[in-house]
N, C-alpha and C positions, 0 to 999 in steps of 0.2 A: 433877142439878145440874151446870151449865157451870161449868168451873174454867178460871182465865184462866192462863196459862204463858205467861214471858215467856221467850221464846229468847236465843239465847248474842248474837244481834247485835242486839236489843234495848236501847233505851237501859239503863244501870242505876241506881240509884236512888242516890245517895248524899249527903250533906251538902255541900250547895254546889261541888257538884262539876263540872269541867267536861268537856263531852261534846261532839263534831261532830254539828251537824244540818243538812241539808239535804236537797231532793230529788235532787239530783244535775244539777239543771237551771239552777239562780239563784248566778252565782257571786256574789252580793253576800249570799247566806245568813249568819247570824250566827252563831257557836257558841253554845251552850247553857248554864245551868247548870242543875242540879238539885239539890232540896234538899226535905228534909219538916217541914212545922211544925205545932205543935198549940196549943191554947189546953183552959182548963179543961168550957170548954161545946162543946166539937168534939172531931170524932174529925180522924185524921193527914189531912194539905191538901197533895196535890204540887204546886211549885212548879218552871213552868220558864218560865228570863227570857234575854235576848240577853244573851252578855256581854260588853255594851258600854254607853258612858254615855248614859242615857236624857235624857230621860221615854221613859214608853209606854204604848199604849191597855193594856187590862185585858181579858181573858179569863176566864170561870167557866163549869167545866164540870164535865158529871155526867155520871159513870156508870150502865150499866144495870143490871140485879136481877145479886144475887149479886158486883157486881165491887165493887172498888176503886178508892182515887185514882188508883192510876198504870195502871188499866184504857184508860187513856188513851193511854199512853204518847209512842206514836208521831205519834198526830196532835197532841196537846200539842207536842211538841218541833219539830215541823215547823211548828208555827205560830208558835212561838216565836222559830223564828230568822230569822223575814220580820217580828220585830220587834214581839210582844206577849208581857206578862206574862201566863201562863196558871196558876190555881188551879184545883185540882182536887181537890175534897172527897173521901173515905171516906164515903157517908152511909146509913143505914137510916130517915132518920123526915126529915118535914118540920122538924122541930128542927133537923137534922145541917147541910143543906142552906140555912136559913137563916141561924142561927149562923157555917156558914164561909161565907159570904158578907159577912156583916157582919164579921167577922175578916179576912177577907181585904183589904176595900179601908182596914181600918182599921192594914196592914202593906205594904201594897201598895210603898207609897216606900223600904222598906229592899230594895227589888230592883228599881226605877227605875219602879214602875207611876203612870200620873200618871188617877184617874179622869174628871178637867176633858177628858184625849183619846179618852173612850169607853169604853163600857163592852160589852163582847159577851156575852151567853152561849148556851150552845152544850148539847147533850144528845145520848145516844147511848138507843134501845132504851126502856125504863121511864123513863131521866132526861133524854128528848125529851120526855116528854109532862110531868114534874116543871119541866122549863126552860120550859114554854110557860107553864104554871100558875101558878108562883111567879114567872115575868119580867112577868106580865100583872098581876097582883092585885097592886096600888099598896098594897094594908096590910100586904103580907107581905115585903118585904127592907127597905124604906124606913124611917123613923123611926117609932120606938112599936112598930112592924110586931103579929104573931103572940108572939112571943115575949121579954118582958122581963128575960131570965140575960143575954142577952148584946149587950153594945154598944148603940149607937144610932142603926143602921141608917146609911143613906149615899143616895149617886144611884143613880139604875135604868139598868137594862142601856138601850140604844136599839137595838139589835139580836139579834134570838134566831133560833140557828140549831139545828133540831133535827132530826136524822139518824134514820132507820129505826126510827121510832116504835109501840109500841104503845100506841094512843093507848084503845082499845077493846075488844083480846080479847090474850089471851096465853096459849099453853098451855092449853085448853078453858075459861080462867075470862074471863069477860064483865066487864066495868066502865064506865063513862059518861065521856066525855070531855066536860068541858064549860067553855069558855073565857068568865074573862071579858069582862063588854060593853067595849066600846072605851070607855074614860073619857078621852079625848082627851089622853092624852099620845103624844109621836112616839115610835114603835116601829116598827123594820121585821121581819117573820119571813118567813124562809124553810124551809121542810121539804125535808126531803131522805127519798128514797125509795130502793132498792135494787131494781130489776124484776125479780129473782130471790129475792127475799127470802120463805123460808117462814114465818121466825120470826114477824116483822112484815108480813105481805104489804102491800105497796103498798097496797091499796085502801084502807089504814086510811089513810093522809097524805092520800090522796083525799079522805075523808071530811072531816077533823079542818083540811083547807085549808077548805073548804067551809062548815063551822061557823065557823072563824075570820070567814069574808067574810062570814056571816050576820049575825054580832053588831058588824060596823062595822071588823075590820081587812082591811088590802090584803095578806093572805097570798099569795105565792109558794110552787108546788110543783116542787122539780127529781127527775126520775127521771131515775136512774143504770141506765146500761146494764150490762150484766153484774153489779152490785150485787146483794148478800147481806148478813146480816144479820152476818157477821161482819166481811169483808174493806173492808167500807165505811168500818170504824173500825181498817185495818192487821191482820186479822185472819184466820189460819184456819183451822176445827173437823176437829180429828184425832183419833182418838178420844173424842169428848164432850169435851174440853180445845180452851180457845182458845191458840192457837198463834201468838206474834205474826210478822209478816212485815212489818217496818218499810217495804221499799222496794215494796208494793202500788200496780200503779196504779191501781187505782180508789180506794184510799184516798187518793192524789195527787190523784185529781180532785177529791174532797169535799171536804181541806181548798182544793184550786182555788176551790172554791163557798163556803165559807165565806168568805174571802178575796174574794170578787166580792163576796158580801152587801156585809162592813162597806166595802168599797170603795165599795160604789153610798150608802150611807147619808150620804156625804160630802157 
């Protein structure tokens, strides 16, 4: 099992606390806060927001098998301070994942997220192919949705950005990825690939692009150069431990590309 370790220059996690983000490139970078909140039907939901007076588009993102919400850490906060509210679930079931979803934009405003400016979600690994699934299937975050404990649901993401996916095989277990049909709502995706990635090998986003365009969306595939299946999301594998490396460039580029997505979506 990969254990995520978050290094000494790693953002830290604290209640509303304020943190420097940026890549070292965009002096108009915002600083950060960070903060973790729960509700009765969710597990813990990191939250990182500009601190500065909003509104702002909405972020929701998921982590891969075995991690957590601040698994994120670093491309969270980096995306943050170019001026989005990012949520980022704890999840182990479709419940977890829903739930703070629906929690999330239902909190959104007490950290300046305004969802009328957008909605993104984004997926790393297992919660690329969880973010394509649940951003596409209109019964499952929306009102009524899947699951009636919690809230009642909200608007849909318009753009889903999902990073070095295993959409099909993981670890010698095989599974079916299968998106649903385009029911005509506007949605943009973009898949992100890693060309070096063993975890996830690229050909699975090949694939899972390809089925997208079968079933009526206009999927985009970006392959990352030098990309693996850790450093793509600030990350690197040191003994079986992920190891974070906040100032990664390739993880710079990905949130780059995410950052084009919702730009192009405009």
């Amino acid at each position: 099992m990969l254990k995520y370790v978050l290094a000494a220059a790693a953002m830290a996690i604290v209640p509303l606390g304020l943190v420097g983000c940026s890549d070292g490139n965009d002096d108009d970078a915002f600083a950060v806060t960070t903060t973790v909140v729960s509700h009765e039907t969710t597990q813990d939901i990191w939250v990182w927001a500009p601190d500065a007076e909003g509104p702002w588009p909405i972020i929701y993102a998921l982590h891969g098998t075995d991690g957590t919400g601040d698994g994120l850490a670093a491309t969270a906060g980096d995306l943050a301070s170019h001026g989005y509210v990012v949520f980022s679930p704890t999840w182990r079931s479709e419940m977890d994942a829903e739930c703070g979803y629906r929690y999330a934009l239902s909190i959104a405003d007490q950290f300046g997220g305004d969802p009328d400016l957008g909605i993104t979600g984004i997926g790393h690994s297992l919660g690329a192919s969880a973010n394509l699934v649940g951003g596409l299937d209109d019964a499952a975050y929306a009102a009524g949705g899947t699951f009636d404990e919690c809230f009642a649901g909200g608007p849909r993401a318009s753009v889903l950005v999902s990073i070095a996916g295993c959409y099909y095989q993981y670890q010698g277990n095989e599974f079916g990825f299968e998106p649903v049909p385009f029911s005509g709502r506007d949605v943009d995706i973009t898949l992100i690939a890693g060309d070096e990635d063993t975890e996830c090998e690229p050909w699975q986003s090949r694939d899972a692009t390809a089925e997208l365009d079968d079933v009526g969306y206009d999927a985009r595939l970006v392959e990352v150069e030098g990309g693996n299946h850790a450093n793509v999301v600030f990350y690197e594998i040191i003994d079986d431990e992920w190891v974070a490396v906040p100032d990664d460039p390739v993880g710079e580029g990905v949130v780059e590309i995410i950052l084009q997505a919702i730009d192009a979506s405009r």
